[in-house]
C-alpha positions as CSV (number, residue, x, y, z in Angstrom):
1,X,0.0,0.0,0.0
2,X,1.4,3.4,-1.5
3,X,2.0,5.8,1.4
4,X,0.9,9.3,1.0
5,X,1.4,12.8,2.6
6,X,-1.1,14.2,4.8
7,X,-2.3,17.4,3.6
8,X,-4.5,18.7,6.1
9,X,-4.7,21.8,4.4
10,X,-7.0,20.0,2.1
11,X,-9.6,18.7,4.5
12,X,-12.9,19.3,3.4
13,X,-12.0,20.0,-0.4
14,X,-14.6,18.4,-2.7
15,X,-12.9,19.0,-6.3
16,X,-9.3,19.9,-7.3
17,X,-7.9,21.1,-10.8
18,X,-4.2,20.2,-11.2
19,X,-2.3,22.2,-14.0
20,X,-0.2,20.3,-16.1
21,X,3.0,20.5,-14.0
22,X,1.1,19.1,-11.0
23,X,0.1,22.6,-9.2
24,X,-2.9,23.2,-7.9
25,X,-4.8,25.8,-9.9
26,X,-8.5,25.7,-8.4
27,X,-9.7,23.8,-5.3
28,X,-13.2,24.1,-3.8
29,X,-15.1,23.3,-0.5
30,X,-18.2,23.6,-2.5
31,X,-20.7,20.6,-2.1
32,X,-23.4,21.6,-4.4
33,X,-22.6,19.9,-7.8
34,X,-24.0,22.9,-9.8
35,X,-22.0,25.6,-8.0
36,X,-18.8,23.8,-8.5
37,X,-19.4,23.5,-12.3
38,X,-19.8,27.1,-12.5
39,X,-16.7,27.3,-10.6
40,X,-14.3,25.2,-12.4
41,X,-15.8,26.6,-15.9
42,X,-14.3,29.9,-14.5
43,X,-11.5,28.4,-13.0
44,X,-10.5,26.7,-16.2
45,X,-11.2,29.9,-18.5
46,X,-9.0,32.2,-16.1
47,X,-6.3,29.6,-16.3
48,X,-6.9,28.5,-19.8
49,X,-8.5,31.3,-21.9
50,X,-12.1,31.4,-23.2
51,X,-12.9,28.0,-25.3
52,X,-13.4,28.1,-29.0
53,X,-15.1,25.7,-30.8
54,X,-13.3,23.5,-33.5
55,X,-15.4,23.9,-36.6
């Protein structure tokens, strides 16, 4: 069995989005499902830019 680090700083965190090189670039205590998509999607366009679509 692997052995891990405790990170206590992360108790309670319900959703994580790890960059590429393995930082942390949104985390969220959030339980509601619907608040935390809104989240990320804003998370992920402030880390990655707006989306465009691939016609």
């Amino acid at each position: 069995m692997p052995q891990y680090d405790e990170h206590p700083h992360l108790d309670g965190v319900t959703e994580v989005l790890v960059r590429p090189d393995g930082h942390v670039a949104w985390a969220t205590c959030t339980t509601d499902r619907d608040t935390r998509r809104d989240e990320r999607a804003q998370a992920l366009t402030a880390w990655a830019d707006t989306p465009t679509s691939s016609s």
